[in-house]
C-alpha positions, 0 to 999 in steps of 0.5 A: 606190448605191439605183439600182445596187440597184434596177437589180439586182433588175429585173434578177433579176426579169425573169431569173426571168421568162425563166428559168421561161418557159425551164422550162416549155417545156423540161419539156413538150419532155420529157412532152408528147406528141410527133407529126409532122404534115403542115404547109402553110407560108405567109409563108416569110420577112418583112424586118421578121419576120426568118426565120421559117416559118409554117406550119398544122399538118394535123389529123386530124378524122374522129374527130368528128362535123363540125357542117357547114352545110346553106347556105354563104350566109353565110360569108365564105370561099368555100372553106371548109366552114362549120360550125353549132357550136351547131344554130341556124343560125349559120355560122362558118368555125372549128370549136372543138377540142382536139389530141390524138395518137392512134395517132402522130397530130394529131387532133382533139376536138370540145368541146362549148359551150366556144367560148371556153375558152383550151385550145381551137384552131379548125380549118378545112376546105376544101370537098371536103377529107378529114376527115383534111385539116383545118388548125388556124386558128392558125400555128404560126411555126418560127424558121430561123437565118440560115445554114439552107437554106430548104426552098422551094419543094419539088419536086413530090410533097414535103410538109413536115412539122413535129414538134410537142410537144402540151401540155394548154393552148396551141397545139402547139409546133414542134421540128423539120422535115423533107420527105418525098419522093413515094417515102416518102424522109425528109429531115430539115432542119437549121434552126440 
């Protein structure tokens, strides 16, 4: 009988945990901001993963001043811009960050000597790439039902893009999916 017991108060712990991590997301949903962004996706589907989209979200960068390296030498990526955060010589490929909407777009703001904070997200750029052309560094996965059509591979002159909630801390959240043509026609996916 003290087992039953024992077994049903895990049991409401672990439901408490799931239940709140549930409210929280269902309560930014609701009074974060919302944006659609452009997204590049990658690694559309895994056996072991199942099927979901990982896709980088594009960003706005050019309300920033980009910290940008005079010499490329030392970077590991040979696309990629590289950035001297701190003025001192030192490159590194990402960029601290925090996301914003602004004007009904993912934007960035640049902090300054916060490299570690946990609200931060790293952005990258590729050499000759708009400001407005910037990634976020972290994937963003977007879970596809197994009866959902994958929206791959798009045709020429399609983009994906992806709706996304912005809370104050943590990366942005997906929430839905769409492909816009080369004619401005938008296609929204169903994914469930």
């Amino acid at each position: 009988m003290r087992l039953a017991r024992t077994s049903l108060v895990v049991l409401g712990i672990q439901l408490a945990l799931v239940s709140s991590i549930a409210a929280k997301y269902l309560y930014q949903r609701n009074t974060c901001p919302r944006v659609w962004t452009r997204a590049v996706a990658f690694d559309p589907e895994m056996v072991m993963r199942g099927r979901y989209l990982s896709v980088q979200l594009k960003i706005d960068a050019c309300g920033i001043v980009l910290p940008i390296a005079k010499e490329q030498t030392n970077t590991s990526y040979d696309r990629r811009v590289a950035f001297d955060v701190d003025g001192d010589g030192t490159y590194q490929t990402q960029l601290p960050v925090m996301v914003a909407v602004k004007d009904r777009k993912l934007v960035a703001e640049r902090i300054a000597n916060a490299p570690h904070e946990h609200k931060n997200q790293d952005l990258i750029m590729n050499r000759g790439d708009a400001c407005g052309d910037a990634a976020l560094w972290a994937p963003v996965n977007f879970y596809l039902s197994e009866k959902a059509r994958s929206p791959f591979p798009l045709s020429k002159g399609e983009a994906l893009w992806v709706e996304v909630t912005v809370p104050t801390v943590g990366p942005p959240r997906p929430l839905g999916l769409a492909v816009k043509d080369g004619d401005g026609g938008w296609r929204p996916l169903e994914y469930r």
